[in-house]
N, C-alpha and C positions, 0 to 999 in steps of 0.2 A: 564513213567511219574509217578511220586509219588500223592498219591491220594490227594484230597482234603478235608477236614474234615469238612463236612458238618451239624451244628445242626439245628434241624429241630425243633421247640417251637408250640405245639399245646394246645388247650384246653381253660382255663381264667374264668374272675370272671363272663364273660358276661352271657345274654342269649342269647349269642349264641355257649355255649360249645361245646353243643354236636355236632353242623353246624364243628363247626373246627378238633372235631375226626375224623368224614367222608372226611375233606378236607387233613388232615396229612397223612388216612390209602392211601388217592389214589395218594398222593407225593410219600409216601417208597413205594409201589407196583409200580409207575411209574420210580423213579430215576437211572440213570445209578450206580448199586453200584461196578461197574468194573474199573469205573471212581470215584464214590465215597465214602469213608467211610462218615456213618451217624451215628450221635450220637441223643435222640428221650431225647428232657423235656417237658415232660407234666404239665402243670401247672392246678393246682385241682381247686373247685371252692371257694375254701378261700386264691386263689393265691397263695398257694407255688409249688414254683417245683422239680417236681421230675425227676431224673435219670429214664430212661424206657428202658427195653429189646427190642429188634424188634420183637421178639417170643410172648412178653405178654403184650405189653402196652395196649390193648384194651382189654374190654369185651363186647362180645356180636359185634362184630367188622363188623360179614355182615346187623346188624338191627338197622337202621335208630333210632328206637321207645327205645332199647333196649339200646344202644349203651355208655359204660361207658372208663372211663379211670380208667386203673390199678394202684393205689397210691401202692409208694413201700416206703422202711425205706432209700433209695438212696437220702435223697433231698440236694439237688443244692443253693449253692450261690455264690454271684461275688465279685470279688476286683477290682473297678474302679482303675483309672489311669495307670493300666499295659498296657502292648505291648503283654505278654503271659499269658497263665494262669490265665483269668481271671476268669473262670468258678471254683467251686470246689465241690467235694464230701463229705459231710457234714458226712457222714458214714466212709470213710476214714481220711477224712482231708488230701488228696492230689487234685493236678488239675483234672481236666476230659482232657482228651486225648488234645493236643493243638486244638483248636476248631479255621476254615480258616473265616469261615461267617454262619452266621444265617439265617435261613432260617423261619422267622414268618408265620404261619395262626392260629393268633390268633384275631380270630373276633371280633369287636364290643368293646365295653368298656375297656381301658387300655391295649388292647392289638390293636387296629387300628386308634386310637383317638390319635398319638402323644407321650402318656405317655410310651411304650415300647420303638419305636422308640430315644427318648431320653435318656433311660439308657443305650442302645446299644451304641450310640454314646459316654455318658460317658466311657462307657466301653473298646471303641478303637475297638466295633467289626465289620467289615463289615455287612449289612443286607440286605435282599432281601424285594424290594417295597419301598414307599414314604418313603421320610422324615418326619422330626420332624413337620416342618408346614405344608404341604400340606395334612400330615394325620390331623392334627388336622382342618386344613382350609373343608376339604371334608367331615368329620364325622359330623360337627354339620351342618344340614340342612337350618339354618338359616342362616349362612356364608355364605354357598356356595352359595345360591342365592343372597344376596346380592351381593359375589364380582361377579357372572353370570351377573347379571339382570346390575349391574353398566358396565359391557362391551358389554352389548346390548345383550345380550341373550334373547330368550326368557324362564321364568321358570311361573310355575301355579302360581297366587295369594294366599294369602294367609295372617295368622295375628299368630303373636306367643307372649305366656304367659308364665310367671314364675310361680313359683307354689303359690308364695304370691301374687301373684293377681287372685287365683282362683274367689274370692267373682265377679270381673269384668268380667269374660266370662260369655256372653249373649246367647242364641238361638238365641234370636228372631234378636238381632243385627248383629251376625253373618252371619245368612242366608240371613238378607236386603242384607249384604255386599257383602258376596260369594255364593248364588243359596243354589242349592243343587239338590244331595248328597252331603258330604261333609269328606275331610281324614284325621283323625286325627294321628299324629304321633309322639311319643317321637324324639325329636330335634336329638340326638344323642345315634341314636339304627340303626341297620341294619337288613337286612331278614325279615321285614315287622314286626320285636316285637312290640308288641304292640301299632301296627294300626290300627285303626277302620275304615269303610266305615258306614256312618248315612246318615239315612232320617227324623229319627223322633228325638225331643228333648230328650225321654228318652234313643235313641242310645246315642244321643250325652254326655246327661251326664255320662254314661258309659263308652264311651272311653274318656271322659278325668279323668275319674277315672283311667283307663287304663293305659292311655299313660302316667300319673304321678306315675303309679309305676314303671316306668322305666327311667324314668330322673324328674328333677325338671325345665326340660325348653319343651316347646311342640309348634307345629304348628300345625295350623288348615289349609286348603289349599281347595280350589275351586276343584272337578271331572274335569279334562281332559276327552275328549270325545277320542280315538286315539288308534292307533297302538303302543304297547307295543315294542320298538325296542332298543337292544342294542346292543353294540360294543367296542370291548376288546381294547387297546392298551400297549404299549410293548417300552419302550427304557428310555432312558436320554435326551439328549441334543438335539437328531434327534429320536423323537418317531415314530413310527408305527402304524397305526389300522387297527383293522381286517376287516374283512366282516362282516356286519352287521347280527345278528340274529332275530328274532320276536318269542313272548313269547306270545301263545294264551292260556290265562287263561281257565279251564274248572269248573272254582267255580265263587264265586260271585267276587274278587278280585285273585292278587297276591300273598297267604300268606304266614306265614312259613309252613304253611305245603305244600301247593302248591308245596315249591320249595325244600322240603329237605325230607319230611316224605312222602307224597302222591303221586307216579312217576306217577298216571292218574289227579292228581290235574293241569296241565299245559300242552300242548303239544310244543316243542323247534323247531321252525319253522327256520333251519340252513343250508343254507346261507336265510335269508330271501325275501321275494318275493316282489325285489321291482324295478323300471327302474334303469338304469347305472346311471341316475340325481340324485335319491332319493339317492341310495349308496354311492353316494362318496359327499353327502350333509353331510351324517350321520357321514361319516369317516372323515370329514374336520370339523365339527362341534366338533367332538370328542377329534380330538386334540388339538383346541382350548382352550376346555373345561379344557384338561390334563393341558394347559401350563398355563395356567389364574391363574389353584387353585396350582402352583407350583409344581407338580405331577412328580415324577420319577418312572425308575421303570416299575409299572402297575399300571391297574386302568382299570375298567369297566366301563361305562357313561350308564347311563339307560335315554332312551327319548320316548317321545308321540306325535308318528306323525301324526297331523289331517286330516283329511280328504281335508282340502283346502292349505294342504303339509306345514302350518307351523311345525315346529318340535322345541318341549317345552323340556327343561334338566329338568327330574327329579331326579336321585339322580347318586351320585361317589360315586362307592367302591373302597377302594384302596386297600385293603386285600379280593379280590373277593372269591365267592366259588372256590376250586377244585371237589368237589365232584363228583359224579360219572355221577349225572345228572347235572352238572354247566354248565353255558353258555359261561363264559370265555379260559377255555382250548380246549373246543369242536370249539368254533371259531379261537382259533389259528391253530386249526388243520387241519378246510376248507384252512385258509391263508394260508397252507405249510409248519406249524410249528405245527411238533407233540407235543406230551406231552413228552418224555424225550430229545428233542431236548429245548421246553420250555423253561423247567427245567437250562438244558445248560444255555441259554440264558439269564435267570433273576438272575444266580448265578452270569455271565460274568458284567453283569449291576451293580451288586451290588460291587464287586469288583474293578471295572472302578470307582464307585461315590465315594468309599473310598480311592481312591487312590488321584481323585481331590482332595477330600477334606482336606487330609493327608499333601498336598501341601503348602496349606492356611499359612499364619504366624499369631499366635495367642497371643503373646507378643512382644507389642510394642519397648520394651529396647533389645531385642535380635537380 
């Protein structure tokens, strides 16, 4: 069987770079390269991308703190509307090797928000994970609860501001409204960037200091008291989810370092500990969740299950971690699906959506 030509897109303008070198090195360390050729564009943090060696795309590639991408003179650009050759080598000025499907983890801002997802599509090329809306429907925090909460979900309360109306966020009206503690979160960031956990009003005005240096839209949100619990799912049309995991924080929250720099900031409580009710609440709930916000592909569902077993959706990823301590592949692997089986798997999805969609008729007089 002739191989598959697999590009793999890691890196981006987010802050969550260097979260997606960790998740790219543990895709080429995991992928069948017997079954596929891989082609590596790293995308630097002023968004261009580059052509990368498998030998040298990283520096510093086993440290978390450390961990950089190698910028080469190889950069990369596309010619919408082909069927071939849409990639090219900007150093050559020939194609890149014909490229079958793309393979994104690039985290967080233009690269999980929708905006990569759609120049893929312009481009004709198949991709692995959501589409164009359901990435963007799941990235901004504010959507997603809405379309949740409008199909009877439960999600935490909460109030969200733009950033010209900083002069109207209150403390004091705030906290009448939602308690406290209280989490503040850039609208559309992932990996906990720049989240705050407040008690006092001077937290508070810090992290909304914060949380507007990472977007110009923020929620403020009520403490959930609960069980940190999530659960991976995996498919199209007829999706799957895993077995639930539980995430016992060993800090004061979740953060990023918890979950990507500090491997004693969290302990991955996998399969989680919880009756055959709760389980397959979690995993019915989850795909729910997938189909609501138009989810293909994969997607991670993060929830808070309280003590009097409501369970609150707090947030989709649709471009989850792979990294080495991520909770999404380590759960498909309890399910009975390893990591280069996965792999298989979300290339198979990606290829199957592009083929629907391939079908479609897109001018009317034809």
């Amino acid at each position: 069987m002739e191989k598959k030509t697999v590009a793999i897109m890691f890196g981006g303008k987010s802050a969550e770079h260097e979260v997606s070198l960790q998740s790219a090195k543990n895709i080429v360390d995991a992928i069948d390269q017997e079954k596929y050729q891989i082609v590596l564009i790293g995308v630097d943090k002023e968004g261009k991308w580059h052509l990368n060696d498998p030998d040298t795309y990283l520096i510093n590639a086993d440290d978390p703190k450390k961990i950089r991408l190698n910028h080469t003179d190889q950069r990369v650009a596309v010619v919408p509307g082909e069927s071939r050759a849409q990639l090219i080598n900007l150093a050559t000025n020939q194609p890149i090797a014909q490229v079958d499907v793309i393979f994104p983890v690039v985290h967080g801002t233009l690269g999980e928000d929708g905006s990569l997802q759609g120049l893929l599509r312009t481009l004709n090329l198949p991709f692995v994970g959501v589409d164009l809306l359901g990435s963007a429907a799941s990235m901004d925090k504010d959507f997603t609860k809405r379309l949740l909460k409008q199909a009877g979900l439960s999600v935490a309360n909460g109030l969200v501001y733009k950033k010209h109306q900083l002069e109207q966020i209150s403390f004091d009206k705030v906290k009448e409204q939602l308690g406290l503690p209280l989490f503040i979160k850039p609208a559309s960031q992932g990996s906990s960037v720049g989240v705050s956990k407040v008690n006092t009003k001077t937290e508070f005005e810090q992290g909304i200091r914060e949380a507007f240096i990472f977007d110009d839209k923020l929620i403020i949100e009520q403490a959930i008291i609960g069980r940190e619990i999530e659960c991976a799912v995996l498919g199209n049309e007829s999706p799957e989810a895993s077995l639930p995991g539980e995430i016992l924080p060993q800090t004061e929250f979740y953060s990023y370092e918890s979950k990507y720099i500090d491997e004693t900031g969290a302990i991955l409580s996998a399969p989680a500990k919880l009756s055959t009710e709760q389980t397959e609440k979690v995993r019915a709930v989850a795909l729910q969740v997938f189909k609501i916000l138009d989810c293909e592909g994969m997607a991670r569902i993060d929830f808070f299950l309280k003590e009097d077993g409501e369970l609150v959706v707090n947030e989709v990823n649709t471009i989850p971690g792979f990294t080495r301590i991520s909770m999404y592949p380590k759960l498909w692997s309890l399910t009975g699906v390893d990591y280069p089986n996965l792999i298989d798997r979300l290339i198979e999805l990606a290829f199957e959506r592009h083929e629907r969609k391939s079908k479609l008729k897109n001018n009317f007089f034809e």
